[in-house]
N, C-alpha and C positions, 0 to 999 in steps of 0.2 A: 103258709102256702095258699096263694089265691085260686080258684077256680080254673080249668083253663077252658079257652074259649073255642077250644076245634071244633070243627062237627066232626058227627062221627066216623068212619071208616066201612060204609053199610053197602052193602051189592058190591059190583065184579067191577073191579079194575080193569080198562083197558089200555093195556102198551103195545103201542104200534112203534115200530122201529122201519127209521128208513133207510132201506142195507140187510139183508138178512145173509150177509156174510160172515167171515171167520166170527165178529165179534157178538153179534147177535147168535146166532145159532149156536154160538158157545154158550151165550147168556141163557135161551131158552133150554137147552137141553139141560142145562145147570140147574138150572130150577126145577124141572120135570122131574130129575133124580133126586132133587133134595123134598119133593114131595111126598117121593115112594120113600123116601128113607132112608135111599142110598149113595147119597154124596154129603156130604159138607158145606155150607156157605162161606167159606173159610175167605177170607179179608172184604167181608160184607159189615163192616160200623154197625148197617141195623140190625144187619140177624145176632148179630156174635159180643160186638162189646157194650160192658156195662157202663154207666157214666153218674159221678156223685150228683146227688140231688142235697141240699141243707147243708147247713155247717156243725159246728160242734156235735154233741149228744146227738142232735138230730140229723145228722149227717147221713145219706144210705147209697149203696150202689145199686142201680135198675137197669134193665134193658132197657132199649130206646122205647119199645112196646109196652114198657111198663109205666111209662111217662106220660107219653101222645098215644093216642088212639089211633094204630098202623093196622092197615089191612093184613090178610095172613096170606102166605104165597099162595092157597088154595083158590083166592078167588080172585087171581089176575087169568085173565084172557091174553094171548097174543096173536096179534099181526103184522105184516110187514107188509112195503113197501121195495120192488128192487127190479134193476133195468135188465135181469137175468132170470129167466123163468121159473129155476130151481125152487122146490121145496125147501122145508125145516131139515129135511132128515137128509136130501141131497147134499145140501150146503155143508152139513155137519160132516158128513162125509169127505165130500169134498176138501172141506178147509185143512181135515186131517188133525187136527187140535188134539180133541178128545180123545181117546182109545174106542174101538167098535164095543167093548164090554158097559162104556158109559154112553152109549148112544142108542143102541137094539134096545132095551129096555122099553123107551118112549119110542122107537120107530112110528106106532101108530098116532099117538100124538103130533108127532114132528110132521108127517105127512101130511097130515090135514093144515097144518099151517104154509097155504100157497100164497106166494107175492101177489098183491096188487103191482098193475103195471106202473112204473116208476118214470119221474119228471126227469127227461132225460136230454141233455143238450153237450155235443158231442166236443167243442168248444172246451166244456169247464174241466173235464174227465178224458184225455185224451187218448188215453192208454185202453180205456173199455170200449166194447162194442155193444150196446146197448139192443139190445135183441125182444126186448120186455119190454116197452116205455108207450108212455101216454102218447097222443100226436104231437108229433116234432114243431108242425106247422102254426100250433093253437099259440097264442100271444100269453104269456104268463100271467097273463086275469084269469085268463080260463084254463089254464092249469091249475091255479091255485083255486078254480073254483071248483075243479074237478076232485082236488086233494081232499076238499071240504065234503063233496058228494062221499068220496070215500069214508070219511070219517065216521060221517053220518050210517050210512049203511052198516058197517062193523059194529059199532054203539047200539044198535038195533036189535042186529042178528045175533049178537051176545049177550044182548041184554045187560050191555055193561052202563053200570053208573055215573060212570067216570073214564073217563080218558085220560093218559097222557101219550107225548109222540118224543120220540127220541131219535136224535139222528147219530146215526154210528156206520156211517155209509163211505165211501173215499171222499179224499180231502179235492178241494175244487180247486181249481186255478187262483191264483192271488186276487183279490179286487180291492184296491186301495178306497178307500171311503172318500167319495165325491158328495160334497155340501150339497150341492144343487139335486142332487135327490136322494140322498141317503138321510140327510140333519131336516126333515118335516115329511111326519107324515103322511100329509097332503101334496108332497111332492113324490114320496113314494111310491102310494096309489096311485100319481097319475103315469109315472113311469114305469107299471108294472101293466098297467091298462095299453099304454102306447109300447109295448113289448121292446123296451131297453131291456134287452139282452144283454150290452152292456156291464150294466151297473144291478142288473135283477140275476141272481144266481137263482138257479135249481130251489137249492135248499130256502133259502128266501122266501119262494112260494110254498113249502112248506110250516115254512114258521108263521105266517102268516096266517094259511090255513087253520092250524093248531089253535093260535090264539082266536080266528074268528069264529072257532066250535066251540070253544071253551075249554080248553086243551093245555097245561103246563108244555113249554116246548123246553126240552134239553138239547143244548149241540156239542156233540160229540167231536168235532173235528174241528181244525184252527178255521177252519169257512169266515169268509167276514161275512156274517149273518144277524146273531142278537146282537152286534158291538155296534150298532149304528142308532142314531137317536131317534132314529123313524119307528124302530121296533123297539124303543123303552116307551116311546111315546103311546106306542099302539098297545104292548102290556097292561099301562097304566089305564087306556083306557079302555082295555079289556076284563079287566080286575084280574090276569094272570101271571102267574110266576114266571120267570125265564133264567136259564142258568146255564155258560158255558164260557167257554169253548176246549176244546181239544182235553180227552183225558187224560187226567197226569197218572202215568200206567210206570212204565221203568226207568230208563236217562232223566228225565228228569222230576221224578219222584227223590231221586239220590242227590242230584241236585239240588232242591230244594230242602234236604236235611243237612248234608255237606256247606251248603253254603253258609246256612244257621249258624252250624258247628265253628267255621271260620270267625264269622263277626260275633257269634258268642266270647272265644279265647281271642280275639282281636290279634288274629294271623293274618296277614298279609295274602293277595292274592295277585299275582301278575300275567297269569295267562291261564285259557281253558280251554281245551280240544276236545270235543265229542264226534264221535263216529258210530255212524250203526249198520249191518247189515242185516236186510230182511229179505225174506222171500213169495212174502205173503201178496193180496190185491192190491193191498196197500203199499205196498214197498214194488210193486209193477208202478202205480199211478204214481209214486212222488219218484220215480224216475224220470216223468217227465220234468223239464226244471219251472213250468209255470206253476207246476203245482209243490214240486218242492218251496217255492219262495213262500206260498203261504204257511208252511209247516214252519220252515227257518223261521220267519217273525215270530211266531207261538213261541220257539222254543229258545233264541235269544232273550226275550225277554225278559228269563223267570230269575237268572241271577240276578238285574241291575235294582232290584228293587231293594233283595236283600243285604247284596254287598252295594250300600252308595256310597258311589266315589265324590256324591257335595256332601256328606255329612261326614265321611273318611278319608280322601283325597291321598291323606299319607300311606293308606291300606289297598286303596279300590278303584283310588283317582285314574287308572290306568290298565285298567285289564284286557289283553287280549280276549277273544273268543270267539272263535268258530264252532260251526256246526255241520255236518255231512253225513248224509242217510246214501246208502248204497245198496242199490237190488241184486238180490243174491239166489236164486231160483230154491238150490240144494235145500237152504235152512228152511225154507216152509214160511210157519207162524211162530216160529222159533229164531228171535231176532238178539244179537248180542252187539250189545253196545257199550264200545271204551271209551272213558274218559284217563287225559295226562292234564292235572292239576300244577300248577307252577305256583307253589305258596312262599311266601320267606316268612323267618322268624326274628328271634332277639337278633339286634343291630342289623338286623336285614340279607343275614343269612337264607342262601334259596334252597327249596325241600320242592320235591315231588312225591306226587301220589296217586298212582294207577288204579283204575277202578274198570274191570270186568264182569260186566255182568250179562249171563245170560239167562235171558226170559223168555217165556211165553206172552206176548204181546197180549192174547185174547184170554186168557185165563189170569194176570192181571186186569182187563180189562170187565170184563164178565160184571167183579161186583163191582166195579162203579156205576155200572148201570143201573144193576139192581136198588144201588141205594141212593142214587141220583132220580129216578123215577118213582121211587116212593116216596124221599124226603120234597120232590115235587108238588105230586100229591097231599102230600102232608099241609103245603104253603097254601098250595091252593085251597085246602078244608082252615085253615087258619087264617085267611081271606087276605095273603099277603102276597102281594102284586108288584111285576116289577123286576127288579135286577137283585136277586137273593148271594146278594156278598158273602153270606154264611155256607154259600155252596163250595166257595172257594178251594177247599181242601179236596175236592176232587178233580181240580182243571189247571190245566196249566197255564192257559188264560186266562183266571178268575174273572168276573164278570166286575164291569165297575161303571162309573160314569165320567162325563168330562172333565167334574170337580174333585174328584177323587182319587187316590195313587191306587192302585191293586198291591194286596197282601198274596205276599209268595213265601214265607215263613212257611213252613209244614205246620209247626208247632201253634205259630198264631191261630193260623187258618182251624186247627182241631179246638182251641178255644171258641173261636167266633161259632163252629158251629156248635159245640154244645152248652153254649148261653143259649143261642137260639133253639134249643130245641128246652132247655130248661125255661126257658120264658111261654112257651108252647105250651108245657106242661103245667102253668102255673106256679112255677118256681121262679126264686131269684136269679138274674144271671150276675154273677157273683166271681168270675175270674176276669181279671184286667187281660189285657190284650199292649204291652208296648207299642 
């Protein structure tokens, strides 16, 4: 075992979330109660599972804390960001998620965590009426410089050591990546300066922000935001981590093991229908269809990687596959989504396989934050910059580059990350990855 090279994990974490909606104020509240000692981290990687370190004789199982030097939930700070005035405790209410017996506990906590006003452009978010927001009228230099004052301020008054910003806010209008200012980011900056609205989203100016504090940014939603080579550019040369997009929460968490399972037994697969109904902010905003197009991309994407139809062609070469999210008031945050699978088997006999599942979108959702902002954190004290591949297993977009395929394996993606945090730790990373 070699040394490892993190720094330490010292003073108060701060996580600013932008959206202090269903899924943050599940997040927050979640964590307030697993302080007191009364909930569970239950599908948080960091708090909960162990991972081998060595082989033979010296083989052992450890928390991830017992590896890397992770901060403890006591000494994260939070803040948000949101284009609606609500409180921690309002929101939590509001979203209706939780039960009141797991929210009144922290009430006074939750209260004190009030929104800064939010980057708000009515354009990407059609369905919201933005009642909170920064000036509409400021050119996205100076929101994004505004985003930065905020950072700054928080960091302060908290006395926190560290930041990170995570976005977990509604999904934006589609924005296809335009070379001429998305691919330099010297064309970037100047497009963000000359207030291309355009081609500069909301979120955008936050991640920008983030990285020019010194700030891990996560994005939470399929946004075309970190996927652009202007902000791998700007990462790199911020020495910061960046990891997203959209979290991979229920449909396609099942997907991504289901599909494994297919090209594992080399079954055939000829068509895939997914359908969801939701009722939540989020399932209002992708009712609009600009903004559903950017979810659809996210969530196409995740089987073709693992069933390929050029390395199978006789398997994959042909797959049907839709996808449709439908807003449902009644369900809430309580979103259930079917999939009808069309597999064949020996000599090309056809089988189906129905899959209903219903979830809590935000209480799936909850630990990936938690451990997307810590293993953040973690890159950032490991002085690793850039587009963290290893974050994969929590995104349905895994984060990649132009030269690169994304890994949509569930199973892969749990390897890659725990090499990477065995290398962290000064251990071997010691499992292949096909």
């Amino acid at each position: 075992m070699k040394q490892n090279s993190v720094k330490p994990a010292e003073g108060r974490l701060g996580v600013l979330c932008v959206g202090l909606g269903a899924v943050s104020s599940t997040f927050i509240a979640g964590v307030l109660m697993v302080r007191k000692g009364m909930g569970k981290p239950v599908g948080s990687i960091t708090q909960m599972a162990k991972i081998r370190v060595g082989r033979g004789e010296a083989k052992q199982y450890k928390h991830i804390g017992e590896i890397v030097p992770m901060p403890s939930l006591d000494d994260i700070e939070f803040g948000a960001w949101d284009i609606l005035p609500d409180n921690a405790f309002e929101s939590a209410m509001h979203a209706e998620v939780l039960r009141d017996r797991d929210i009144y506990p922290v009430k006074q906590e939750l209260e004190k965590i009030v929104p800064m006003k939010g980057v708000y452009d009515p354009d990407y978010v059609k369905a919201l009426d933005g009642t909170w927001a920064k000036d509409t009228h400021l050119t996205r230099w100076e929101l994004m410089e505004q985003v930065r004052q905020d950072i700054r301020t928080f960091k302060q008054e908290h006395r926190c050591a560290r930041v990170v910003v995570v976005w977990a806010a509604s999904t934006e209008i589609y924005v296809p990546r335009c070379k001429d200012v998305h691919d330099s980011l010297e064309a970037f900056e100047a497009a963000m300066k000359a207030d291309d609205r355009q081609h500069i989203s909301p979120s955008m100016c936050y991640a920008y922000a983030a990285l020019s504090e010194g700030a891990p940014f996560v994005m939470g939603a399929p946004n075309t935001c970190l996927d652009i080579p202007a902000m791998w550019q700007y990462a790199e040369k911020t020495g910061m981590p960046i990891a997203g997009k959209d979290f991979k929460t229920g449909q396609t968490m099942m997907k991504t093991v289901l599909s494994a399972a297919f090209r594992t037994r080399m079954l055939g697969v000829s068509g895939w229908f997914s359908t969801n109904i939701l009722g939540n902010r989020d399932g209002l905003v992708l009712d609009v269809p600009e903004n559903f197009k950017t979810k659809e991309v996210s969530k196409l994407g995740v089987i073709d990687t693992i069933l390929s139809g050029e390395e199978y062609p006789d398997l994959y070469g042909d797959i049907f596959h839709k996808v449709r999210i439908n807003y449902y008031p009644p369900r809430g945050d309580d979103k259930e989504g079917w999939d009808n699978i069309d597999i064949f088997g020996w000599m090309g006999y056809p089988m189906q396989i129905k899959v209903d599942f219903l979830c809590k979108d935000s209480i799936l959702a909850a630990p990936l934050v938690l451990d997307l902002v810590l293993l953040a954190d973690l890159a950032a004290r490991a002085g690793r910059c850039g587009i963290q591949t290893w974050l994969s297993f929590y995104l349905k977009s895994p984060m990649h580059d132009d030269e690169h395929k994304p890994v949509h394996d569930l199973f892969e993606q749990y390897v890659m990350l725990k090499n990477a945090i065995r290398e962290m730790g000064g251990y071997e990373a010691d499992e292949e990855v096909d």
